[in-house]
N, C-alpha and C positions, 0 to 999 in steps of 0.2 A: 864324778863321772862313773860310779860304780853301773848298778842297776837303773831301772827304769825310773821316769818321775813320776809316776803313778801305774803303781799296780795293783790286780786287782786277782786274787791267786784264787784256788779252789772251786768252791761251790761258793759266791759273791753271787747274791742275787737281788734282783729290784733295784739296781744302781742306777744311778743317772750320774755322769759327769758333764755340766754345763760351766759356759765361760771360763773357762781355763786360757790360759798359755803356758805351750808347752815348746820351750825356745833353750838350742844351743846345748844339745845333752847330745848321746850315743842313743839312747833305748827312750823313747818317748815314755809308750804307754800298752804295756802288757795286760792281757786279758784270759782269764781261765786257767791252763794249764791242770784241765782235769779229767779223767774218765769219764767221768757223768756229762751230760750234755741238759742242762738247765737252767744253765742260767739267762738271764734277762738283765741286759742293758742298755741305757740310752744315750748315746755322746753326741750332744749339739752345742752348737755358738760357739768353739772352740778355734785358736788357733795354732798350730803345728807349725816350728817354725823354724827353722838350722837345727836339723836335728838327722839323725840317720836312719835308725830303723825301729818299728813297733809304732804305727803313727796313725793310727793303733795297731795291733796285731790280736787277732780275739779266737782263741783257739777254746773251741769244744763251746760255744753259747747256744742254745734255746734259739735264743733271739737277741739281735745286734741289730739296734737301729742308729743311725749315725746321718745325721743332718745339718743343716748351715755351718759347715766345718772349712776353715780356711787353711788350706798346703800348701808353704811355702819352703821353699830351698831343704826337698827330703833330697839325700842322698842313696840309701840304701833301697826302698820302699816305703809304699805310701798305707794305705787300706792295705789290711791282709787276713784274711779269713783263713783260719788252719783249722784240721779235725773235723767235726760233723757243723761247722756252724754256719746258721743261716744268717745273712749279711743284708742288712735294707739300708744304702744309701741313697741321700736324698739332696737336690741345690747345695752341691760346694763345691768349691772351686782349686784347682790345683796346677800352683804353678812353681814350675819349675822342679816337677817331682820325677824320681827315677821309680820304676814300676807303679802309677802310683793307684792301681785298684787290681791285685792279684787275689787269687782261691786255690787253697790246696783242692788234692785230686778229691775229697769226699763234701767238699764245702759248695754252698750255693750263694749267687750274688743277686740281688736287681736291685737295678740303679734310675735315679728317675731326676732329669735337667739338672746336670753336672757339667763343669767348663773345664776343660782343661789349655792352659796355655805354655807353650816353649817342658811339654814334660817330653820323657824318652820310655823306651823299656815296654812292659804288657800292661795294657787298659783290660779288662776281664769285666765291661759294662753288665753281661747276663750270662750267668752259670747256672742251667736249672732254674731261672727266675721261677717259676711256675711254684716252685716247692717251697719259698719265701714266705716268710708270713706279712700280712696287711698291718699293719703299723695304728691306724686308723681303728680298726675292732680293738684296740686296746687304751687309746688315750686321744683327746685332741692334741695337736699341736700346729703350731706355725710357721711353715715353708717360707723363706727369705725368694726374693730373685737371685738365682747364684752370681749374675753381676754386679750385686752389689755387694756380697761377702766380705771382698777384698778390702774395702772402705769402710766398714761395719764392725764387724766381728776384733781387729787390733782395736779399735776406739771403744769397743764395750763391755773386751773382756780381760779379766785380770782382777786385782783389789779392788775395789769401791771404799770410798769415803763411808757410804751410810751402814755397810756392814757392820754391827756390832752398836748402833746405834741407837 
């Protein structure tokens, strides 16, 4: 229970973390922690899960896209954009989360068919949306319904049998 279960320190750029679970720590999943504002990264089909704070926390990125992601039982906070970063969440669902979509004071949010259910604390859906970057000009991808996250995202992520096969 030291540090985070996935960090991602400096200048970490073109990262993608998909299918994960990230269950029953203190510090999820730390992002940046840098002067430079450049980096680029992509967190989907994840899921967040008794854990407390950094869930993710993505301080100084470029660009943070974060989509089909499932938040369950955060305690501290959920989403959390620090520094200059721009923050594009997309269809996930969050339940049971204490803040669970904050922005520091230089940070931007837009958020697009998110569900929250039984959370408490600051939702921060649009911060400067405007200023966000399009997600879409840089790669395809595929938007789940956020109702069905909840039933999805534990079922298909984690180890796999054919990894390594």
């Amino acid at each position: 229970m030291n540090d985070g279960l996935i960090d991602l320190r400096k200048d970490s750029d073109y990262v993608t973390v998909s299918n994960c679970i990230l269950s029953e720590h203190n510090k999820a999943f730390g992002i940046g922690w840098t002067n430079n504002v450049t980096a680029r990264v992509t967190i989907n089909d994840n899921f967040f899960n008794s854990t407390n704070a950094r869930n993710p926390s993505a301080d100084n990125l470029a660009m943070c896209h974060m989509y089909n992601n499932y938040h369950r039982n955060l305690t501290s906070y959920g989403n959390y954009a620090r520094g200059h970063t721009q923050l594009l969440v997309e269809t996930s669902y969050f339940e049971n989360v204490n803040d669970p979509l904050i922005a520091g004071p230089n940070a931007t949010i837009k958020s697009n068919w998110l569900v929250f259910k039984d959370c408490t604390g600051q939702t921060m859906l649009d911060v400067r949306s405007e200023e966000v970057f399009n997600a879409a000009d840089y790669y395809e991808y595929t938007l789940r319904d956020p109702y069905d996250v909840p039933n999805d995202i534990p079922y298909f992520a984690g180890p796999s049998e054919e990894i390594g096969s």
